[in-house]
C-alpha positions in Angstrom: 0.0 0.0 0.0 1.6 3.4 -0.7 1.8 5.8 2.2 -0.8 8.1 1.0 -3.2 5.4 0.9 -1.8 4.4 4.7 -2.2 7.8 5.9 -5.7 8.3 4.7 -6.2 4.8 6.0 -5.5 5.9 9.4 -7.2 9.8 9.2 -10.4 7.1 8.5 -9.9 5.8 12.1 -9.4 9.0 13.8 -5.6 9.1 14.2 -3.8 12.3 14.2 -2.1 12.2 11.3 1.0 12.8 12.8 3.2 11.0 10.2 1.5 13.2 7.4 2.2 16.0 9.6 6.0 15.1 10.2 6.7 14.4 6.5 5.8 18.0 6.2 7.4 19.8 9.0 10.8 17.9 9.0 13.5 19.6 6.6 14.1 16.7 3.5 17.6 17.0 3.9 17.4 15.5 7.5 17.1 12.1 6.7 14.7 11.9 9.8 12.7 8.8 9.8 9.0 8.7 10.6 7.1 5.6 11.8 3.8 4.0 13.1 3.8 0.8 15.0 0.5 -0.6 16.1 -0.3 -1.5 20.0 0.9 -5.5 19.3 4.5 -4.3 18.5 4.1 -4.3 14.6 4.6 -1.5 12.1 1.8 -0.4 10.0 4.1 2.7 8.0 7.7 3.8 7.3 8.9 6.2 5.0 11.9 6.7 2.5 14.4 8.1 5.5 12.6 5.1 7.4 13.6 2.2 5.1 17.4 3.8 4.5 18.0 3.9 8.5 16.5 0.1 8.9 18.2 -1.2 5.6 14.6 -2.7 4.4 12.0 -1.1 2.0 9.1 0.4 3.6 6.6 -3.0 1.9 9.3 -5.3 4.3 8.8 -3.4 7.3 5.3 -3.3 7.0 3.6 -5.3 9.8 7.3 -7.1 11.2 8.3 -6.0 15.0 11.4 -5.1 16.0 12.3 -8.8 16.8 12.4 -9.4 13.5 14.0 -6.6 12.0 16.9 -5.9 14.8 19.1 -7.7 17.1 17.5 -9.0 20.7 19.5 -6.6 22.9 18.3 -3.5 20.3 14.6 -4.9 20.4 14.1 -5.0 24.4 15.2 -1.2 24.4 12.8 -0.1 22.1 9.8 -2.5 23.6 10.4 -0.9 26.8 9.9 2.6 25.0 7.0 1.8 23.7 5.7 0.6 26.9 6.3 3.8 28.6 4.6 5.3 25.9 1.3 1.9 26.8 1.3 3.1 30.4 0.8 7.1 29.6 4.4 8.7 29.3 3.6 11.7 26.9 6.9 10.9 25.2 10.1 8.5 24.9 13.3 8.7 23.6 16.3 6.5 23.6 19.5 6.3 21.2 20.7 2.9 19.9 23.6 1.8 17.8 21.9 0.1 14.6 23.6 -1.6 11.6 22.4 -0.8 8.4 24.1 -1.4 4.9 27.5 -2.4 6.4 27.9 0.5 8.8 27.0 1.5 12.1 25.1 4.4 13.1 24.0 6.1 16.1 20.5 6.9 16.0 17.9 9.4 18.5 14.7 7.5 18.8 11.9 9.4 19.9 8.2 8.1 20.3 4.9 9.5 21.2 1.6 8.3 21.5 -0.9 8.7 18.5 -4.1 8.9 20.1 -7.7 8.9 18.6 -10.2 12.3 19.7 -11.8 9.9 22.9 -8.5 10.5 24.2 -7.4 6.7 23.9 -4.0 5.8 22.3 -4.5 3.9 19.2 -0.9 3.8 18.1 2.8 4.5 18.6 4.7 7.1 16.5 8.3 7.0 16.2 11.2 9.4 15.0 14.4 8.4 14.0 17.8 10.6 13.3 21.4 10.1 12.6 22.7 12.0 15.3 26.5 11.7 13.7 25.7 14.4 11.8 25.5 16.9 14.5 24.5 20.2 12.0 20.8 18.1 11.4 20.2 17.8 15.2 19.2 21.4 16.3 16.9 22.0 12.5 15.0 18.5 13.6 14.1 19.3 17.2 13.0 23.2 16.0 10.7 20.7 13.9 9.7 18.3 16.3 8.8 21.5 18.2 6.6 22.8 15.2 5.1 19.4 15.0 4.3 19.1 18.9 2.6 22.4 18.5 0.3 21.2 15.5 -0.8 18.3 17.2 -1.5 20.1 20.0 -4.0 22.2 18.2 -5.3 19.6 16.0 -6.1 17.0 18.9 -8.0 20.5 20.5 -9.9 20.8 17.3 -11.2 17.5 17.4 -12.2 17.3 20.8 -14.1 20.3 20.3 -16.1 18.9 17.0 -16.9 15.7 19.2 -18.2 17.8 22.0 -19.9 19.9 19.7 -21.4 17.3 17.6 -22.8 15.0 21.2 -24.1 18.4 22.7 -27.4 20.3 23.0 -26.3 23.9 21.8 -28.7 25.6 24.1 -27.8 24.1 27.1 -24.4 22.3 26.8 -26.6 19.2 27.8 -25.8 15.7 26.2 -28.2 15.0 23.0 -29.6 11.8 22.4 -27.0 10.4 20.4 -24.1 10.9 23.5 -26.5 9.5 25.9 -27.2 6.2 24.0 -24.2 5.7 23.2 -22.8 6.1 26.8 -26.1 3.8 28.2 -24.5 0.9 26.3 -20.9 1.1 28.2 -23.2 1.8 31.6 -25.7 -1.1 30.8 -22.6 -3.7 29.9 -20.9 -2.9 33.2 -24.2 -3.5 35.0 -24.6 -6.8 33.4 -20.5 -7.9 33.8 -19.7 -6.4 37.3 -23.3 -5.6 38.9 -23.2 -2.4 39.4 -26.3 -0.6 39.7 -27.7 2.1 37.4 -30.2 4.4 37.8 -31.9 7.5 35.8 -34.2 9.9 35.6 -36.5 12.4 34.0 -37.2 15.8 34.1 -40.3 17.5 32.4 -41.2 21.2 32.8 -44.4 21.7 34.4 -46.9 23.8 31.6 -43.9 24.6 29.6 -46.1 25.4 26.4 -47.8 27.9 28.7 -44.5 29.7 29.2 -43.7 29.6 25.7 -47.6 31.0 24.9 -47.2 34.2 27.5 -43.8 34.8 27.5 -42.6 33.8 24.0 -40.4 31.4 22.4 -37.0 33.3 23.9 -38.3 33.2 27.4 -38.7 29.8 26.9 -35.0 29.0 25.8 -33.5 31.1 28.9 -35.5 29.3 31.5 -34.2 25.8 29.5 -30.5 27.0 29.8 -31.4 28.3 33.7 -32.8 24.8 34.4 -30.4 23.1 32.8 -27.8 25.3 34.9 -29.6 24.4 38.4 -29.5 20.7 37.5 -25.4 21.0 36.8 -25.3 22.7 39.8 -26.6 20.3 42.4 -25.3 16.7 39.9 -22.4 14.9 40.7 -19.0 14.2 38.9 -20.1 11.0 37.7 -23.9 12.2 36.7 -24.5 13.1 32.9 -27.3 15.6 31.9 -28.9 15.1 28.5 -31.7 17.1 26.7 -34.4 14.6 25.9 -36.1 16.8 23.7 -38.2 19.8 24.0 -38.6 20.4 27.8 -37.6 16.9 28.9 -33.7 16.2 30.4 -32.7 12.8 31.3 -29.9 12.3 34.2 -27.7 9.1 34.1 -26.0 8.2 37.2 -23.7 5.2 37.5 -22.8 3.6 40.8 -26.3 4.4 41.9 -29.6 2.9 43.4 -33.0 3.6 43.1 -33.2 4.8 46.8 -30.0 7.4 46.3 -31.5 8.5 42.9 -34.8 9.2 44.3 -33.2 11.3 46.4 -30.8 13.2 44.3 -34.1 13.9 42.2 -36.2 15.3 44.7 -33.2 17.7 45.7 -33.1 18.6 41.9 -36.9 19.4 42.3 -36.6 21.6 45.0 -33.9 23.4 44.2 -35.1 24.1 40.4 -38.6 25.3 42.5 -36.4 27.6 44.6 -34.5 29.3 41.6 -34.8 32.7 40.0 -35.7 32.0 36.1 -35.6 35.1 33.6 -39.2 36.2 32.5 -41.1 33.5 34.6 -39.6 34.1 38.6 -40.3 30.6 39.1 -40.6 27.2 37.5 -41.5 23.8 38.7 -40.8 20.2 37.2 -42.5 16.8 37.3 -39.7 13.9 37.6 -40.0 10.0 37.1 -37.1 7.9 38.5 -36.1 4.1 37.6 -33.6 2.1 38.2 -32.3 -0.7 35.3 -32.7 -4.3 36.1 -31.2 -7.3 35.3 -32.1 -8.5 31.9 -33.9 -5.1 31.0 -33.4 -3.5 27.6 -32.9 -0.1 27.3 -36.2 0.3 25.7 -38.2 -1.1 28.6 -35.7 0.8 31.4 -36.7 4.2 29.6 -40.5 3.1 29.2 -40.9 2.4 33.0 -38.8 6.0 33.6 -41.2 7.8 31.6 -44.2 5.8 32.9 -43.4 7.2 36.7 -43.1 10.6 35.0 -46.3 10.7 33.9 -47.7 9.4 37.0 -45.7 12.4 38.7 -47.6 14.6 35.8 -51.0 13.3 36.6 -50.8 13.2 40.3 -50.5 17.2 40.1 -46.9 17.9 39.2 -43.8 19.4 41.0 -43.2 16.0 42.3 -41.1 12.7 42.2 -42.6 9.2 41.4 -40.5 5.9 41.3 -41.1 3.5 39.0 -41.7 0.0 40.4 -38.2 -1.9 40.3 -39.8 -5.3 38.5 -41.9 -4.9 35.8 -44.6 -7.1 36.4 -48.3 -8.5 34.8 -51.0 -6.6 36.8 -53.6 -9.1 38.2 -56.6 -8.9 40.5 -55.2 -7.3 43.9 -51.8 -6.1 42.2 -51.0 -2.7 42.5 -52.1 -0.9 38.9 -49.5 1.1 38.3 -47.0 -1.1 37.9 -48.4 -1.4 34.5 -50.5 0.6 33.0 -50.0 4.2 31.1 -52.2 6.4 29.7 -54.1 6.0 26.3 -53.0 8.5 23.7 -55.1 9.7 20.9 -53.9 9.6 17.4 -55.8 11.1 14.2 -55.6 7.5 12.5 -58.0 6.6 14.7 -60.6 8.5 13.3 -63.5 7.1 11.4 -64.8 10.3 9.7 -68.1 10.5 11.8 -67.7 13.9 13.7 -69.9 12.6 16.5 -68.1 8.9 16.5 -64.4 10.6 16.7 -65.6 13.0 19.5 -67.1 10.6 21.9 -64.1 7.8 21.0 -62.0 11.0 22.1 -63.6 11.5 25.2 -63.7 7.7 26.2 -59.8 8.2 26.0 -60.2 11.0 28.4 -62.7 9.3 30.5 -60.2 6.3 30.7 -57.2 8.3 31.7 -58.7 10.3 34.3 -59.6 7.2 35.8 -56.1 6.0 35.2 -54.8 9.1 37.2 -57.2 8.8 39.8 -56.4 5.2 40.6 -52.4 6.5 40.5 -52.8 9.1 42.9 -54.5 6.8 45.6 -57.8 9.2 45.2 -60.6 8.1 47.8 -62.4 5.0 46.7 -65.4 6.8 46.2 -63.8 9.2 43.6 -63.0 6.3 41.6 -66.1 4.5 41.7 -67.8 8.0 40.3 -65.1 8.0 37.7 -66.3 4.9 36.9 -70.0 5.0 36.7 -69.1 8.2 34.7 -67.0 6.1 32.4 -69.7 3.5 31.9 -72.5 6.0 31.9 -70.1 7.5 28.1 -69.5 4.0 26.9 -73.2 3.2 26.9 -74.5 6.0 24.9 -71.7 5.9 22.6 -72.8 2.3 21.9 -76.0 3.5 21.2 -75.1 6.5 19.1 -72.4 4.5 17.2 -75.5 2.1 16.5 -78.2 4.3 14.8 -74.8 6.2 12.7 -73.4 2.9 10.8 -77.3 1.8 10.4 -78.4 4.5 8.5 -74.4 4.7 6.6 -75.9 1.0 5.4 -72.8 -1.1 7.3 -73.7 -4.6 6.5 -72.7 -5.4 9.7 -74.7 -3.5 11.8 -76.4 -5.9 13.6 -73.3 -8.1 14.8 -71.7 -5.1 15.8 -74.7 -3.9 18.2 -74.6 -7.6 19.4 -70.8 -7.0 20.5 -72.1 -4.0 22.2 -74.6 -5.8 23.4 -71.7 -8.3 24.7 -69.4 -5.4 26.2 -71.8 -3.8 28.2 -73.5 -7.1 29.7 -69.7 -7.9 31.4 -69.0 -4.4 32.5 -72.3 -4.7 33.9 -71.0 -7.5 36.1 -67.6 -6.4 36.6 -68.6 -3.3 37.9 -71.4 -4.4 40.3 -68.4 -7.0 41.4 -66.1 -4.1 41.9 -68.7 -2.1 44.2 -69.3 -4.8 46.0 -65.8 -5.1 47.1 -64.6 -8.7 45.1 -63.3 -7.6 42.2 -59.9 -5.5 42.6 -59.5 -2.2 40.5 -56.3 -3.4 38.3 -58.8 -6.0 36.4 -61.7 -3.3 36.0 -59.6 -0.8 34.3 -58.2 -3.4 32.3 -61.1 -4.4 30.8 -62.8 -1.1 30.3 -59.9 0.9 29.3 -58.4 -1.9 27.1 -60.6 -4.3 25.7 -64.1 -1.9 25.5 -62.3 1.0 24.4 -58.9 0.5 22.8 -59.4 -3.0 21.2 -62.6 -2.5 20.7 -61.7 1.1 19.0 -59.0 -0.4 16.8 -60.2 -4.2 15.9 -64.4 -4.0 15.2 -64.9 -0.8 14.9 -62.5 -0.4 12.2 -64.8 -2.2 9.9 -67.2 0.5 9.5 -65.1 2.9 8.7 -65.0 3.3 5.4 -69.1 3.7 5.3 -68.1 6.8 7.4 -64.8 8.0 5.0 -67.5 7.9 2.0 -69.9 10.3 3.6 -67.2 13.0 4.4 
């Protein structure tokens, strides 16, 4: 491979291209001879001044150590250099008698670490010189100089286009991409050494309101104030990343649910205590979870998020935990280990103005209901939300009946039989439930989920386009 190709080859993989660099700093007349030798010992480049001061051409050096190419004595010296080089030593240098073309010359070696823009070294360069010609000496360390200088500023420009490219330019947060890609490392170390990891998330109570009163500006100074407050009070081994919008996510290693429950209520009161431009005062909701064993990252964020809303719903400017095993909800198991909130999407609509409003407001019905049995409301709260809820479903039924009659749905009368169906077990499951024998977690499922949702999207679906028609 010529060196061009080598060099480019290497720029690829985030070296500093140091050799590139050297070939055009040092004086041609030197002679000086410029190397890279990987981590395991072998050389992966030499140029012209290279191959004259070993004796080989560059295409035989390529990928031989310095066992094979000089004597064993000569070899240890230089393995011990790079070594230094291994354990952190910002430079090396040595000089060694070598043979080459029937002479003997005394040669500088000096080495350096090639390192990638993580910080990490990657590989070892290496500068050689005939130091018998005294005169070259003094123009080659005025380049190394030059070179050390270069590096210096290119390794800076690099680290600043990886922070720049992993961070929120508002807020200097972490984006998404840094986060995930740091929640791998985190999540491998928990799975190889057990060590516990925890996060959380911050939402901005009635941001949009802020951004509606105060405008869009106001909004962005009290993001880069809260993000400010959260720096303040994190420690050096938390991360803070902007989620998106008004949402940050903090990543703590080496931490439990119980300590990060507590770092996040101090975040909450201390971001309820601050002074934010425009506003005075701001407030956040925050859900905290800690990853389990076997848990994707996925499911870790959906049961952080999950507590968040809960936090949300259960009036804001507060901390919720998210249960620490995720877990089948079954009569007499707590119900908010498992469910979340129904959301509304405009693919669900049929066409019917009257049919997408009251589906609509059988979501709302359904997560008020949702929140109430979150928050621990009094029992007979919920059983109004409830009777409310079945009270909607019933004269939906009947509405949704006379519309697809008169639209001519062929189906018409096995859907009102489903109704029919529906309403007969609520019927039972609520009497049940008022009664006392039939636990909350298996009411909601079955009038949240199965007479609203998969009802919604699985049967009802078949009238639709009787409805699109009559738009």
């Amino acid at each position: 491979m010529h060196e061009d190709d080598l060099i480019y080859t290497f720029a690829k993989e985030y070296l500093i291209r140091a050799s590139d660099l050297m070939s055009l700093l040092m004086p041609k007349t030197l002679g000086v001879g410029v190397g890279v030798k990987g981590l395991d010992g072998r050389y992966l480049l030499a140029n012209k001044a290279m191959e004259a001061l070993f004796g080989h051409t560059a295409e035989h050096i390529t990928h031989l150590t310095d066992n094979d190419l000089f004597p064993s004595e000569v070899a240890t010296r230089l393995q011990l250099s790079d070594q230094q080089i291994i354990d952190g030593a910002a430079a090396a240098s040595d000089e060694l008698d070598l043979s080459a073309k029937g002479g003997c010359k005394r040669c500088l070696w000096l080495k350096f670490p090639m390192m990638g823009p993580d910080g990490e070294i990657l590989s070892i360069g290496s500068v050689m010189l005939d130091i018998s010609r005294q005169e070259d000496v003094a123009d080659m360390r005025q380049s190394l100089d030059r070179l050390q200088e270069t590096n210096q500023e290119l390794q800076k420009t690099l680290v600043e286009l990886d922070r720049l490219a992993s961070t929120d330019k508002l807020t200097g947060a972490w984006n998404r991409r840094r986060l995930e890609e740091t929640v791998i490392n985190e999540m491998d170390r928990l799975k190889r050494y057990d060590h516990p990891l925890s996060l959380l998330i911050i939402d901005i109570d009635f941001f949009k309101k802020i951004n509606d009163q105060h405008g869009h500006v106001a909004g962005d100074q009290v993001l880069a104030k809260l993000a400010a407050v959260v720096y303040s009070t994190l420690r050096v081994t938390d991360s803070l990343t902007r989620w998106g919008g008004e949402e940050f996510v903090v990543l703590s290693p080496n931490t439990t649910l119980s300590t990060m429950a507590m770092l996040a209520e101090r975040l909450r009161e201390r971001i309820s205590q601050a002074v934010f431009p425009a506003v005075k005062q701001v407030t956040v909701s925050v859900g905290v979870a800690e990853c389990m064993a076997g848990e994707t990252w996925e499911e870790w964020f959906k049961r952080a998020d999950a507590a968040l809303y809960r936090a949300k719903a259960c009036g804001r400017n507060q901390v919720q935990l998210a249960p620490e095993t995720p877990q089948r909800v079954g009569v007499g198991e707590n119900v908010s280990a498992n469910f979340v909130q129904l959301s509304w999407h405009s693919a669900y609509e049929c066409g019917n103005p009257l049919i997408d409003g009251q589906h609509r407001a059988l979501f709302g019905h359904a997560n008020d209901l949702l929140a109430a049995l979150l928050c621990g409301r009094p029992s007979e709260e919920v059983a109004a939300l409830i009777d409310a809820l079945m009270g909607a479903v019933v004269q939906h039924f009947k509405d949704e009946e006379a519309i697809i009659t008169a639209a001519g749905f062929p189906g018409s009368a096995a859907h009102a039989a489903i109704h029919g169906e529906l309403v007969d077990r609520a019927v039972v499951l609520v009497d049940r439930f008022h009664a006392g024998t039939l636990a909350v977690g298996e009411l909601f499922q079955f009038l949240a989920h199965d007479v609203i949702a998969r009802h919604m999207l699985g049967a009802d679906r078949e009238f639709f386009p009787y409805m699109q028609n009559r738009r």
